[in-house]
C-alpha positions in Angstrom: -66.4 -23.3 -34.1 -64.3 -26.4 -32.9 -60.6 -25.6 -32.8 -58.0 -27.7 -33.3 -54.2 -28.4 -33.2 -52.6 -31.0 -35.4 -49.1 -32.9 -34.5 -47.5 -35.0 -36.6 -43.7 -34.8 -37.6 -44.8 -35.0 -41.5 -46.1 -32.1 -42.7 -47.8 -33.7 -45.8 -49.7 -35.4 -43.1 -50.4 -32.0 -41.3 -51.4 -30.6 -44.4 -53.7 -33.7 -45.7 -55.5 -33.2 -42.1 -55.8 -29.6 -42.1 -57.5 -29.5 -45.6 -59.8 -31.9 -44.6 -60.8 -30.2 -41.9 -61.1 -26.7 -43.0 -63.7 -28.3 -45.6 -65.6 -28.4 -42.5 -67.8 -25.4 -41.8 -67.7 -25.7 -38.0 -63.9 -27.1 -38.0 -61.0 -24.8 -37.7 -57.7 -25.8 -37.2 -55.6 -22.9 -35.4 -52.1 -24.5 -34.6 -49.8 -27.4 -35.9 -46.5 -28.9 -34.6 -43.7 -31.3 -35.8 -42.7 -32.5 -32.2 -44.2 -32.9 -28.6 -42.5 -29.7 -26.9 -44.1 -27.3 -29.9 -47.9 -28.9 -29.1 -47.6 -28.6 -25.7 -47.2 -24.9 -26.3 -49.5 -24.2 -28.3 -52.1 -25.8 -26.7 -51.3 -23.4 -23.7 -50.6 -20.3 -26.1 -53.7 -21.7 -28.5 -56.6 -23.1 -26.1 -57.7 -25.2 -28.9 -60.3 -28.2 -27.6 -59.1 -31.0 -29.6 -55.4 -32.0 -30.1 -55.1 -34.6 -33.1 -51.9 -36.7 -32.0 -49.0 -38.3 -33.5 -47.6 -41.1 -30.9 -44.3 -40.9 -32.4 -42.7 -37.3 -32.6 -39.1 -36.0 -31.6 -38.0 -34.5 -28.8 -41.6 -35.5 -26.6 -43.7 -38.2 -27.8 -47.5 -37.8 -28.3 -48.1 -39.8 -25.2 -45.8 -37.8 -22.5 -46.8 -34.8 -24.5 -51.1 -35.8 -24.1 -50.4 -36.3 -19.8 -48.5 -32.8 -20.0 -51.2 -31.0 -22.1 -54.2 -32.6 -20.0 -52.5 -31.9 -16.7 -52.8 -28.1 -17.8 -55.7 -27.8 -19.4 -58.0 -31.4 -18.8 -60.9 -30.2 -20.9 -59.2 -30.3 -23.9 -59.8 -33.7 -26.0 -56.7 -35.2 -27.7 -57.2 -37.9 -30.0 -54.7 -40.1 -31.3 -53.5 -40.8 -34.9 -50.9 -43.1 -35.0 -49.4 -46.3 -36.7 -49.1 -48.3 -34.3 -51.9 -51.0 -33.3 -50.8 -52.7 -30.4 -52.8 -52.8 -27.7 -49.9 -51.5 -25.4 -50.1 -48.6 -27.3 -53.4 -47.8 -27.4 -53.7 -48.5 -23.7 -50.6 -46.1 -22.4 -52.2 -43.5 -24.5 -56.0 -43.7 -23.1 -54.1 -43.7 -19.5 -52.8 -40.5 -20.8 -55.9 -38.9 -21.1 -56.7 -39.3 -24.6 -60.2 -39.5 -25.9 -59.6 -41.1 -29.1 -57.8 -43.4 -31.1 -57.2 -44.1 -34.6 -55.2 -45.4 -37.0 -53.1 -43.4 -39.6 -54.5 -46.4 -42.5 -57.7 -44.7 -41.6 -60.2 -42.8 -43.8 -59.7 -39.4 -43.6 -63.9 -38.9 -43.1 -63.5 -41.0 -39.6 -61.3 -38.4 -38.5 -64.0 -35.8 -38.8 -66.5 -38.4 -36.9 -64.2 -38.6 -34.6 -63.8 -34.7 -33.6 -67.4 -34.8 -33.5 -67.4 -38.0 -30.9 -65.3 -36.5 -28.7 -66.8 -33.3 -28.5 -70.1 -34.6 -27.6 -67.7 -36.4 -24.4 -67.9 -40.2 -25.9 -65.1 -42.3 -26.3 -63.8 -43.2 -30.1 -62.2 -45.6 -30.9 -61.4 -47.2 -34.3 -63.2 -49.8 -35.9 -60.1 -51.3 -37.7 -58.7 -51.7 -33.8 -61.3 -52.1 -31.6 -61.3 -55.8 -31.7 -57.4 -55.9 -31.1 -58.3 -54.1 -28.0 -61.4 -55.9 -26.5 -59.2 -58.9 -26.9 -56.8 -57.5 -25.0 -59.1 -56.3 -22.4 -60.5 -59.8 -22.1 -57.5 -61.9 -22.0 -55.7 -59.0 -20.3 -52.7 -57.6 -20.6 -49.7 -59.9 -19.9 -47.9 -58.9 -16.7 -44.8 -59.4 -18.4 -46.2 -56.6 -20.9 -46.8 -54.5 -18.1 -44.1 -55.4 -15.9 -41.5 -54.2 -18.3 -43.9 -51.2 -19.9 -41.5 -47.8 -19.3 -44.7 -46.0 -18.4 -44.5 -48.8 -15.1 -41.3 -48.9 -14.8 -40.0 -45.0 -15.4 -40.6 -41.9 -14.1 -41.8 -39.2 -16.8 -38.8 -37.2 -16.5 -36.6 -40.7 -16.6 -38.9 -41.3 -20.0 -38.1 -38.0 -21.6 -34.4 -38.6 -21.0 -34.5 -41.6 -22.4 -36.4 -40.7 -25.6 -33.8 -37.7 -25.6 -30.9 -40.4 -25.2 -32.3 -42.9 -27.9 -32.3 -39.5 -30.4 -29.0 -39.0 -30.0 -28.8 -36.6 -27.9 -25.5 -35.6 -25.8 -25.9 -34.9 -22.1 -25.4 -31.3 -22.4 -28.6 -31.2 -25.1 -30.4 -33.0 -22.9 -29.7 -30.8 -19.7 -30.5 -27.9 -22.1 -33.5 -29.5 -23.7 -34.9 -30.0 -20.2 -33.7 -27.0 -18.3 -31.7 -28.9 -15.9 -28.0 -29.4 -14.9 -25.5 -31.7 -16.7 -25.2 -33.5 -13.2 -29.1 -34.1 -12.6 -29.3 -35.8 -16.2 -26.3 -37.7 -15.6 -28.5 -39.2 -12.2 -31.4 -39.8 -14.8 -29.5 -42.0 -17.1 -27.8 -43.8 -14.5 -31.4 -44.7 -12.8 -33.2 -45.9 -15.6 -30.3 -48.1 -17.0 -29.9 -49.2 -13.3 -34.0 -49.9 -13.5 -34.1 -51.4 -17.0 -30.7 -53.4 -16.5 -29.8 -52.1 -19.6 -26.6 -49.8 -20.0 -25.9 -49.4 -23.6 -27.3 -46.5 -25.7 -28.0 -49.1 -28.5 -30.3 -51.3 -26.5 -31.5 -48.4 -24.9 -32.6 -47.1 -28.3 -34.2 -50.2 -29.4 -36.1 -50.9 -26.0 -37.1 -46.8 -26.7 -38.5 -48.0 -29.9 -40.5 -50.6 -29.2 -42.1 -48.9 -26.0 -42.9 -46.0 -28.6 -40.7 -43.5 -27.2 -39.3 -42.5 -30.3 -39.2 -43.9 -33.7 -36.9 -45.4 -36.6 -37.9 -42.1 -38.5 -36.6 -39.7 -35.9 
């Protein structure tokens, strides 16, 4: 039996997924979460090995929230489900760990194909993207792209803060969030402003949105 953890901040998503699933016979799914934080629990408190992953969820996005599950535990498979199509996207997760990625447009029955792909250790990667991405791979990446990517520029921590920030979040609920002092958040904020040349919470939040930090819907 193949268990599995869903995260997605809808739950009319979770529960689309998890009855599809459970019409499997050799599918069970165990756990689900509405944010990053919750998933990475689980997945400790669960041992599930396949994580189906939103990119954009509160508090820790599916990206941060894949390196910190796969740094624990690096045989379980997480496979993406997200909106977002750009190759940036697709390519900061897979450095992640991830082992699949798909599109939330998707049919529901190349979810299940994809389970199954990634627990026989292949790569799977949607169809509706893949030639998005092999362009990408062929004409490269832009180095401005990169250059300015917050997974190049920013430290996870500085990353988590400022997905925290671009949520609205004061300083004290990030220093609580995080389990760290008022003072070392404060030294956070100031760095990555300081490395992005940005020092207003209003471009920081769009420049959050666009990297896929966080999202519009948060």
């Amino acid at each position: 039996m193949i268990k599995i953890v869903l995260a997605d901040d809808h739950q009319i998503v979770r529960h689309g997924l998890r009855s599809l699933l459970s019409a499997e016979p050799d599918l069970v799914v165990v756990g689900e979460a509405d944010n990053g934080r919750e998933v990475v629990r689980l997945v400790q408190e669960l041992s599930p090995q396949v994580v189906i992953m939103d990119i954009s969820m509160p508090d820790l996005n599916g990206i941060e929230a894949t390196r910190q599950i796969l740094a624990e535990a690096s045989g379980v498979k997480v496979i993406a489900l997200s909106m977002h199509s750009d190759g940036l996207f697709v390519l900061n997760m897979f450095k992640a760990g991830a082992s699949g990625y798909l599109l939330k447009d998707c049919a529901l029955e190349e979810l299940v194909k994809a389970v199954r792909t990634v627990m026989n250790r292949q790569v799977y990667l949607s169809p509706s993207i893949s030639d998005i991405v092999i362009k990408d791979f062929v004409i490269g990446w832009s180095s401005a792209e990169s250059s300015s990517s917050a997974y190049s520029i920013l430290t996870a921590r500085e990353r988590q803060v400022l997905q925290l920030m671009a949520e609205g979040k004061s300083t004290n609920q990030i220093a609580d969030s995080l389990f760290v002092s008022v003072k070392t958040v404060e030294a956070h904020r100031k760095q990555l402003m300081n490395k992005l040349d940005i020092h207003s919470v209003a471009e920081l939040t769009k420049y959050a949105i666009r990297q896929g930090l966080t999202s519009l819907e948060v």
